[in-house]
Structure formats: C-alpha cells, structure tokens
N, C-alpha and C positions, 0 to 999 in steps of 0.2 A: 843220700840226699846231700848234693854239695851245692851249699852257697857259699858265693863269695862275695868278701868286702866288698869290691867293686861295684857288686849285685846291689847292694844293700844302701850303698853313699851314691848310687846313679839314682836309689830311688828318693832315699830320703832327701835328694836334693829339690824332689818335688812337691814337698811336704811345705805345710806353715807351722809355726812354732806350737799353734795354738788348734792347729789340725792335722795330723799325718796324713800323708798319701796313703789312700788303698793298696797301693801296691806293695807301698813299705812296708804294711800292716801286715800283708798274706804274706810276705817275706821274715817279718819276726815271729808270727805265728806257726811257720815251718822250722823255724830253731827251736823251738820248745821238745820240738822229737828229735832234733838232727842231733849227730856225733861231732858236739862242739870241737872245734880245735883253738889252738893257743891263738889264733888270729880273731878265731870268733870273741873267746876271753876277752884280749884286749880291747877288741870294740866295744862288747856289750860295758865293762867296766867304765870307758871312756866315756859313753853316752848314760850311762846311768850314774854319772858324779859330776856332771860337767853341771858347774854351777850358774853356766847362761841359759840352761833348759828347763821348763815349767815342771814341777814336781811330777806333775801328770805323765810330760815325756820320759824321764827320768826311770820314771817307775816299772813304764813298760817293757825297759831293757833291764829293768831289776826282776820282772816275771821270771824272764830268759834264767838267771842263775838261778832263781830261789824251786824254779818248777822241773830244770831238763838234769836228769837224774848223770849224766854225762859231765856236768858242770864240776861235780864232786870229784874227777880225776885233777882237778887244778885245785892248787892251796891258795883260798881268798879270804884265809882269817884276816890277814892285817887287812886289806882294803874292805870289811866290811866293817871292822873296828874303826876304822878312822874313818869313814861314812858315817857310820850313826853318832859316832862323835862331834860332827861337822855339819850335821841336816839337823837344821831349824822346824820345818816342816814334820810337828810328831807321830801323824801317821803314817809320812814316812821311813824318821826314824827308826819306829818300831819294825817296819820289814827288814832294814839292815840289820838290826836285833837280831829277826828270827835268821839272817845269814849266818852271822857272828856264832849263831847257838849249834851251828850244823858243825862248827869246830872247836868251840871253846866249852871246857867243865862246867859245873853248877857252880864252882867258885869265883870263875871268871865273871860269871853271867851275874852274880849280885850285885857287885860297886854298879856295874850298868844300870841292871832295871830298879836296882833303888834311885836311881839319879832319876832315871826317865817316871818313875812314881810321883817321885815331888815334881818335876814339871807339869803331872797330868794334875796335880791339885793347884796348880795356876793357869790352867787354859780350858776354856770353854766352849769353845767351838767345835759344833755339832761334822763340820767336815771332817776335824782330826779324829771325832768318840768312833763315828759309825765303820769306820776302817778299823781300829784298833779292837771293837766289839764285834766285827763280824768273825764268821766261824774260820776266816784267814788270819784273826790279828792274835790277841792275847788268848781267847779260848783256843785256839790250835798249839800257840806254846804251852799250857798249861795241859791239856791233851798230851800231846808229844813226848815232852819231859817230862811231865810233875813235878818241877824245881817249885820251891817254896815262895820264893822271890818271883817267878810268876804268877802263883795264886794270890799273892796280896797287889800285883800289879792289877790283875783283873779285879777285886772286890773296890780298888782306888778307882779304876774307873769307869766300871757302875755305878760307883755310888757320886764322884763327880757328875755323871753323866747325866742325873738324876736334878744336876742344878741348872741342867740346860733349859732354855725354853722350850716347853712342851710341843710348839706349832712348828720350832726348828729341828725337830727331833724324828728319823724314823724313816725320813726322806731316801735313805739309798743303805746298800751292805755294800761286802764284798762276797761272793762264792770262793767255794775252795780251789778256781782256777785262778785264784786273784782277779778274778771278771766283779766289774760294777752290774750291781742289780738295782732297778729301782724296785719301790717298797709302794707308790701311791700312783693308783690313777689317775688321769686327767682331771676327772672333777673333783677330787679329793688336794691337787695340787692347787688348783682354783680357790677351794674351798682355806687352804690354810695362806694363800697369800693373801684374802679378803680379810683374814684375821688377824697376819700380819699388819695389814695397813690399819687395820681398828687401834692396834697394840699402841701402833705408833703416833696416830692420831692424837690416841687417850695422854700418851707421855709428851708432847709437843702442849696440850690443853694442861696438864700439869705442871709445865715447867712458867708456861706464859702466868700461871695463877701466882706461883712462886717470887 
C-alpha cells in the first residue's frame, strides 16, 4: 500500500480545520496498516505537533504513530518527550506520554507522570477525564507496564474525576482504536442538557440573591 505525501496534502487541502475531508480521512485510516516510511514519519509528526491545529486534528495523525506497529522502526523518544512537554491540552498530553513509554524506562517515565498527576488535581474538565479514563488513556498504561507512577496516575484521576459534575460526566470514551464512542443516547443527551440549564438557572438565582 503506497501512499504518498502528495496523496495526502492534495487531500487535506480539502479539509476545514474543524472538519477533515473524507477523503483525507480513508487516506489516514490506510496508514494505520501501511509500511510507514521516513516521509510518512515526517508528516505524521508535522501535523500531529503543529500548534495551528485543533487538538482533535492533532491527535488523528497521533493515532498513525501510537497504533501502526511499523512506526516502532523510527526513534521518536525525543519528539514525543518534547510534545507532551509542550501540549497544554491533557488529554492529549497523556497519548504523547503513552508515546514516550514505548521508549523510555520506568525511571524516565516518573518526573513525567508525577508532573502530569498534580496537573490532573488542578483540571476538571470532563473532556480532558473521559479520554485519559477510557480503556486507551491511563488504564491501558497501567495494563501495559504496571509502572507504579502509573497506578497512582490513575487512582488521581478517578478520584478527581469524581469532583466533576455528575450531568457533565459519562458523555463519550475512547476505544482501544483510539476511536470516540459515545456513551448516551439521544434522549438521555436531552435529558442532561435540560438539567444542565436547571444547574444554571439555580446559580444565576443564587448569585442575584447574593
């Protein structure tokens, strides 16, 4: 299966930042099997750090390294190191993590996830938990490895997870192909924006009382 750059930047040039082309799409989803070569490397790295692109896009060309077993012929410690060093966004910091673990010891891997620990006991956003908790984020490095510094990564953020609001909670995973799943159906999503708005109602009527 050879694809080329060219293939790849004729499509994405059809893409919005905020929607990839189809075509683009059936074209990154055939790098997942293909016999990456060092051109493909440099793309996928360029589009998956490039800090003008939505974490969403970002992430999809991060699938490509963390899924095609082919990627492993190329040494991407330091560009995964200095990614999750440099991405704000911590869910998806934590996938460059799980990069960085595919070549660095248990010893390298603690200064990291003790850092990224204390950030999850300062963020509460049910976007960053459900990615880092599905069976792709923290439980699959704790799986994988059984590094130490993993398992207290995961019990931090369950139990942060825990101070989320409940109505904002549950809403989507990730699968083990790094695919979004949602979690609620139609009336069930109904159902918690109507309680949403109560929430917000009640603390708007609180604040004017105040």
């Amino acid at each position: 299966m050879n694809i080329s750059i060219q293939e790849l930047e004729k499509a994405y040039a059809k893409s919005y930042e905020s929607c990839l082309h189809p075509e683009y799409e059936v074209l990154i989803k055939k790098l997942y099997v293909a016999e990456l070569t060092q051109e493909h490397m440099d793309y996928l790295c360029k589009m998956s750090s490039s800090k003008k692109h939505w974490p969403e896009t970002r992430f999809i060309h991060l699938q490509v390294l963390l899924l095609n077993k082919t990627a492993r012929n190329f040494d991407l410690k330091q560009f995964f190191y200095e990614q999750q060093k440099s991405t704000r966004r911590l869910w998806l910091k934590l996938f460059y993590i799980r990069g960085y673990a595919l070549y660095a010891n248990e010893q390298e891997m603690i200064p990291i996830v003790q850092k990224f620990q204390f950030l999850l006991m300062n963020c509460h956003d049910y976007i960053d938990y459900e990615p880092i908790l599905s069976v792709a984020g923290l439980p699959y490095l704790v799986t994988t490895y059984g590094y130490t510094c993993f398992k207290e990564a995961l019990i931090t953020a369950q139990t942060e997870y825990m101070n989320i609001n409940p109505v904002s909670r549950g809403y989507f995973t990730f699968n083990e192909q790094l695919e979004t799943v949602g979690l609620l159906s139609e009336e069930e999503m109904a159902e918690r924006r109507l309680k949403k708005d109560e929430q917000y109602e009640q603390q708007r009527a609180t604040k004017k009382q105040t």
